[in-house]
TIPAVO-750451 format. One record per residue (C-alpha): x, y, z; chain; residue number from 1. Coordinates in steps of 0.2 Angstrom, whole numbers, plus 5000, padded with zeros to 4 digits. Each point is the difference from the previous one (the first is absolute). Example, Ala and Ser with C-alpha at 12.3 -4.5 7.8 and 13.67 -1.06 7.14 Angstrom:
+------+------+------+---+-----+
|   px |   py |   pz | c |   k |
+------+------+------+---+-----+
| 5062 | 4978 | 5039 | A |   1 |
| 5006 | 5017 | 4997 | A |   2 |
+------+------+------+---+-----+
# end
This chain:
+------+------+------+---+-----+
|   px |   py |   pz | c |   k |
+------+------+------+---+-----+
| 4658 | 5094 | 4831 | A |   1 |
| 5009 | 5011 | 5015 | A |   2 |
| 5002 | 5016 | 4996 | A |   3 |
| 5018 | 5010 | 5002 | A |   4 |
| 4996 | 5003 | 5018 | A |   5 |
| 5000 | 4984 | 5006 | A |   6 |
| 5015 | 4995 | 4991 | A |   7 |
| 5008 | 5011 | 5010 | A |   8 |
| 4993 | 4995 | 5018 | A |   9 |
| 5006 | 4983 | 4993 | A |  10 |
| 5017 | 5004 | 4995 | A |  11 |
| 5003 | 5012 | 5017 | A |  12 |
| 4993 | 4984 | 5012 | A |  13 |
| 5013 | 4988 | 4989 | A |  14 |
| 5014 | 5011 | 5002 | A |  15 |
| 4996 | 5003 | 5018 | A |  16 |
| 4996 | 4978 | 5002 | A |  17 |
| 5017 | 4999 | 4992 | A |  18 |
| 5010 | 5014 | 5014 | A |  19 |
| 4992 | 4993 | 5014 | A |  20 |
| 5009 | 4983 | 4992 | A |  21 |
| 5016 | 5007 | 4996 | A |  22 |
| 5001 | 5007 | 5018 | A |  23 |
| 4993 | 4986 | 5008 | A |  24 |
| 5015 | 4988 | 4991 | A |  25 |
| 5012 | 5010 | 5004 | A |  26 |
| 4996 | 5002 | 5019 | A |  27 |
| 4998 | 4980 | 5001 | A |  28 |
| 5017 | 5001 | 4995 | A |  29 |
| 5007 | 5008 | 5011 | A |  30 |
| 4992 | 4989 | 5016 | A |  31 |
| 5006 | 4986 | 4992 | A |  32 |
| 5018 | 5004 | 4997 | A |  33 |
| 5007 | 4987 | 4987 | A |  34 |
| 5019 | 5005 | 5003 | A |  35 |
| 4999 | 4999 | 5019 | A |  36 |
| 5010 | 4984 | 5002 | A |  37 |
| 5015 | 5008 | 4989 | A |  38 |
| 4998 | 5017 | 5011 | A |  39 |
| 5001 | 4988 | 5016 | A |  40 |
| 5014 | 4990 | 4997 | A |  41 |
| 5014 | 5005 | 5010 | A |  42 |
| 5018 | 4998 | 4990 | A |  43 |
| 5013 | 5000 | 5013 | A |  44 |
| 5017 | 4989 | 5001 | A |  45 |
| 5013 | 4996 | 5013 | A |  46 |
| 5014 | 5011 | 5002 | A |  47 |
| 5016 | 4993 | 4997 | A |  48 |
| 5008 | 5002 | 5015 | A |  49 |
| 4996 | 4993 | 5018 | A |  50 |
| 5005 | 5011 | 5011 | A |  51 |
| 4998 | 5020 | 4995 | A |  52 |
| 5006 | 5017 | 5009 | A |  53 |
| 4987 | 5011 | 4995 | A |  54 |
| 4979 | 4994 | 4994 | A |  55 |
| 4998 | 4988 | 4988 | A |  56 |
| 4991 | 5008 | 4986 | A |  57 |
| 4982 | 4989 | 5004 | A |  58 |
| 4986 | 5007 | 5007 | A |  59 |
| 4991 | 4993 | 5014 | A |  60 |
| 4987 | 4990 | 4987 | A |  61 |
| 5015 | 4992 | 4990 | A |  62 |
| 5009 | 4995 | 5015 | A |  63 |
| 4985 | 4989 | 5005 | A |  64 |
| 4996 | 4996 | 4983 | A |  65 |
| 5017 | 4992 | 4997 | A |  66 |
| 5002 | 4993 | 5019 | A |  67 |
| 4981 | 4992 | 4995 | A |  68 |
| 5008 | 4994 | 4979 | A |  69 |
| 5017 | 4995 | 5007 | A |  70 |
| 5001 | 4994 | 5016 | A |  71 |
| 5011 | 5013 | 5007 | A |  72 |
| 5000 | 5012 | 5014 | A |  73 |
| 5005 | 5019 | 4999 | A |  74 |
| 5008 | 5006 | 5015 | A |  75 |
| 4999 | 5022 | 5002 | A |  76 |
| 5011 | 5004 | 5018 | A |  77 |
| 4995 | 5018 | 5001 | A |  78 |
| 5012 | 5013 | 5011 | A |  79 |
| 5001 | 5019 | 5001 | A |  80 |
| 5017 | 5001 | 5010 | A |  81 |
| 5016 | 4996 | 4994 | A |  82 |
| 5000 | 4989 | 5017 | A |  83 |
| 4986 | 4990 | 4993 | A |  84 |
| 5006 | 5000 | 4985 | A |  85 |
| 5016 | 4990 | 5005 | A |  86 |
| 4991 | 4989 | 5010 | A |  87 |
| 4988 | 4993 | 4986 | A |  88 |
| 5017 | 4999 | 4990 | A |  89 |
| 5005 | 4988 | 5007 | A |  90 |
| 4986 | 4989 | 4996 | A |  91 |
| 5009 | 4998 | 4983 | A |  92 |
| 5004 | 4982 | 4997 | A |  93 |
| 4985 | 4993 | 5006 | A |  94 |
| 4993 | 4998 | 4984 | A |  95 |
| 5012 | 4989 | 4995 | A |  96 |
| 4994 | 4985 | 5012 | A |  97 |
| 4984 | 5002 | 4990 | A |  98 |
| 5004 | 4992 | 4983 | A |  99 |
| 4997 | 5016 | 4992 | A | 100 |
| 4982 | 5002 | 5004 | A | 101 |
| 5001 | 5015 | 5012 | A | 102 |
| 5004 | 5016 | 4994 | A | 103 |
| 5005 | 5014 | 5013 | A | 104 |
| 5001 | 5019 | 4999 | A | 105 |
| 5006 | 5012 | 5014 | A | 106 |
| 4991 | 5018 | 4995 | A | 107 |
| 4999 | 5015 | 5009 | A | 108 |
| 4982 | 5006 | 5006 | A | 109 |
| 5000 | 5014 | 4986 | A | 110 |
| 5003 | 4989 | 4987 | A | 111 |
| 4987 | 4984 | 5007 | A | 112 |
| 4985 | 4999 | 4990 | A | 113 |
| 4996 | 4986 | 5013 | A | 114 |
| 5003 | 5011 | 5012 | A | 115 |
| 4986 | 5012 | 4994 | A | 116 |
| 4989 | 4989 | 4994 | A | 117 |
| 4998 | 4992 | 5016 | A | 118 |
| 5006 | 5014 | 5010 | A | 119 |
| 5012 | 4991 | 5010 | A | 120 |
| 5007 | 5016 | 5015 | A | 121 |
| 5010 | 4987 | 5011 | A | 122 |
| 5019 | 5000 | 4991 | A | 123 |
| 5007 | 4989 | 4998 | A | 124 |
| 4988 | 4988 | 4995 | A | 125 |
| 5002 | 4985 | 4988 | A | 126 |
| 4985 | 4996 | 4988 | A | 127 |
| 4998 | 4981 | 4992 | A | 128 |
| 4990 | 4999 | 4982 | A | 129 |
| 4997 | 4981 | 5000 | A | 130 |
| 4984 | 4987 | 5003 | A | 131 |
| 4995 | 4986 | 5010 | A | 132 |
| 4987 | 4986 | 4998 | A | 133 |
| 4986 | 5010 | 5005 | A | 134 |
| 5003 | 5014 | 4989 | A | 135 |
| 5005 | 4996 | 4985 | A | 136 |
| 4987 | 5009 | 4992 | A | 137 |
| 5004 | 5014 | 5010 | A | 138 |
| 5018 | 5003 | 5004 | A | 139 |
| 5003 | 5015 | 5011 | A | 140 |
| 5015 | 5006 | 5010 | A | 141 |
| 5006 | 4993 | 5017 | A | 142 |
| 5011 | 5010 | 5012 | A | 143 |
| 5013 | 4993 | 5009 | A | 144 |
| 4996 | 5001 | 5018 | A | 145 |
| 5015 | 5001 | 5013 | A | 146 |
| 5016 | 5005 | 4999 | A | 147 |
| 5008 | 5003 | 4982 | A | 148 |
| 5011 | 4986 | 5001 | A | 149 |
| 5007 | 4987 | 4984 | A | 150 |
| 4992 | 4986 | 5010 | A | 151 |
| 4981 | 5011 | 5003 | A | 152 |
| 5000 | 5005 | 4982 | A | 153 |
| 5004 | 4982 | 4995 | A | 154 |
| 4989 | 4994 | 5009 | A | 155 |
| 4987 | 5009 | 4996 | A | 156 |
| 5005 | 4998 | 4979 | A | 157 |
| 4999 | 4981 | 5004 | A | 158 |
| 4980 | 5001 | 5009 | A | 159 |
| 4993 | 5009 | 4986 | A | 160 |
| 5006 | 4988 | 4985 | A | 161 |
| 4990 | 4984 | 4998 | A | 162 |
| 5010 | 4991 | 4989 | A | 163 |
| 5019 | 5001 | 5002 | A | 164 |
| 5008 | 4987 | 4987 | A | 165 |
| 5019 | 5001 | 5004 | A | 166 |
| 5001 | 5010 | 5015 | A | 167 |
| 4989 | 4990 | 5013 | A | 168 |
| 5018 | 4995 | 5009 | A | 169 |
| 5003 | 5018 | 5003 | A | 170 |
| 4983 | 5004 | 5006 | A | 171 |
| 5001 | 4984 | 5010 | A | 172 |
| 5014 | 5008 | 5009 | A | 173 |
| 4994 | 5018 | 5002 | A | 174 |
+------+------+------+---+-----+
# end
């Protein structure tokens, strides 16, 4: 029979067996991260008006989540005069050609997080949130190239949609 002795050297090893164990379960689950499709999922819904003075409240990731879901395209004209500022105002009306699928703000530079996040310096510039064909998996933003006129920026709305069910007769025209 083992003596007291080697009960203990058993019972320590058993106890040690049984942290190394414990600590290895717990550290496997934390690689493998059970919740991480919950934590990923990005909640985000359109705002209820087209045409905003002033940011919409969407971060950069929901803008291209929601241009990506719903077939939309956010549109950010940037300005930091009061110049600029009228100039992109009267870009308002636009969105109404685009049967409620584009959604325009006209944001100073200090209130932009588009403008930070992509550190846009050359005001006043107009952002568009929306996808094409080839990158739908990927949506990122265009900028509107040119002069900042209605027909550039509708122009430019129209390229970077692929499927335009009840507005193709006005980017026919544009």
């Amino acid at each position: 029979m083992a003596d007291l002795k080697q009960y203990g050297v058993l019972v320590v090893g058993l106890l040690m067996a049984g942290g190394f164990a414990f600590g290895g379960m717990a550290s496997y689950s934390t690689m493998i991260d059970t919740q991480s499709s919950n934590d990923n999922e990005i909640d985000a819904e359109l705002p209820s008006d087209n045409f905003r003075e002033g940011a919409y409240d969407l971060s950069v990731n929901e803008r291209m989540y929601l241009s990506l879901q719903e077939d939309v395209v956010f549109v950010s004209a940037i300005y930091n005069t009061t110049e600029q500022k009228e100039q992109l105002m009267e870009l308002q009306g636009l969105e109404e050609n685009f049967d409620g699928r584009v959604y325009m703000s006209v944001v100073s530079q200090d209130e932009s997080e588009v403008s930070r996040t992509y550190s846009i310096t050359e005001m006043p510039s107009v952002l568009l949130f929306g996808y094409t064909t080839s990158a739908r998996e990927n949506p990122s933003p265009g900028i509107v190239r040119g002069d900042l006129t209605e027909e550039n920026v509708a122009s430019t709305i129209c390229s970077s949609m692929n499927e335009w069910t009840g507005v193709e007769s006005y980017c026919s025209r544009a």
